[in-house]
N, C-alpha and C positions, 0 to 999 in steps of 0.2 A: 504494500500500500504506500502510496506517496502523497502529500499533504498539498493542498494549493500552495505554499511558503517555500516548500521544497520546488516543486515546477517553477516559480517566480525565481529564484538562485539560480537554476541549473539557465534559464535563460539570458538572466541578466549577465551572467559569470560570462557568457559567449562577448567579443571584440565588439563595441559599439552599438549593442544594444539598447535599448530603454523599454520603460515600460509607460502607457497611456489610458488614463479612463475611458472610454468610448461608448457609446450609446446607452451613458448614464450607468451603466452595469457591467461591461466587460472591460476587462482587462487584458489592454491589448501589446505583446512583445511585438518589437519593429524594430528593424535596421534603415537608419533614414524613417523615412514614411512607408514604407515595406512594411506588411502584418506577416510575421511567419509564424506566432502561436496565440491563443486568447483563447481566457474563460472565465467565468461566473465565479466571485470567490468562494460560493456558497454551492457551489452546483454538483462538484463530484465529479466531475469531469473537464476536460481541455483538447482545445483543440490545434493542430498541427499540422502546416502546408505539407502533401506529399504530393508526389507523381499519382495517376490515376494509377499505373501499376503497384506502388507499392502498398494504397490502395488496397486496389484486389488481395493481394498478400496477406497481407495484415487480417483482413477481416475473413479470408479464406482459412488462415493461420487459428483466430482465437476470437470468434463473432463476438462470445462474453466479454470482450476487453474492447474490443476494435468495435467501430461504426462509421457509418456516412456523416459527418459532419454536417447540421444543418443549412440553406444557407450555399454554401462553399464547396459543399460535398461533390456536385459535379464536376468541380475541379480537380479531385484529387484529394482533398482535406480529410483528414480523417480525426473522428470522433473516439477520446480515450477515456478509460472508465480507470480514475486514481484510485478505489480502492483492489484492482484486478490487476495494475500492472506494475511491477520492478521499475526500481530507482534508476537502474542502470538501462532498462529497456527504453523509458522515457528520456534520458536525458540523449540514450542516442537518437528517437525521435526530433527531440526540440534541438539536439546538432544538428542532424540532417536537414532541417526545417529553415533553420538558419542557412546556414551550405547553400539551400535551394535561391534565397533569396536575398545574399550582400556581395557588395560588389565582389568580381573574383578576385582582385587586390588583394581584400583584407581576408579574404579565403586563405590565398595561398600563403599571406603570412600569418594565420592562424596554424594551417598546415605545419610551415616550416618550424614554428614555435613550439607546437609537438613531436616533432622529428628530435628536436633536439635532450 
């Protein structure tokens, strides 16, 4: 299980990140003005830019945990249930999410900042 406070860390911790109120209730991570994660602090869940295949995956993988994200979901987004999923699952979710959407600059020296 992982806590809305935990998800808001493992986001923020990513290179240039913020976080923003939005639509009076959601809590929205962005890189610039890019949304790559957001959700309800009270809701139990959050959500997380993917590809539409990883997607499929995910929700092919473990339906109880994974979902369509409201919304977004024809996109690719996908819908995560915090008391079903690992710390460590999520937070490579909300990397990956990020990845998807900062510039590839600050990608590749986030990259190389782990290599090292």
């Amino acid at each position: 299980m992982v806590t809305f406070d935990q998800f808001l860390e493992m986001g923020l911790a990513l290179p240039s990140a913020t976080e923003r109120l939005t639509w009076e209730t959601e809590v929205t991570l962005r890189v610039g003005e890019k949304i790559f994660a957001m959700a309800s602090p009270d809701s139990g869940r959050v959500c997380v830019k993917a590809t539409k295949e990883e997607q499929a995956a995910l929700l092919a993988e473990a339906p109880e945990t994974y979902g369509v994200a409201p919304y977004v979901g024809r996109h690719g987004w996908v819908l995560v249930d915090l008391t079903r999923v690992g710390a460590e699952e999520l937070r490579e979710l909300v990397t990956e999410a990020w990845r998807s959407t900062a510039p590839k600059r600050l990608v590749r020296a986030f990259d190389a900042e782990r290599a090292t």
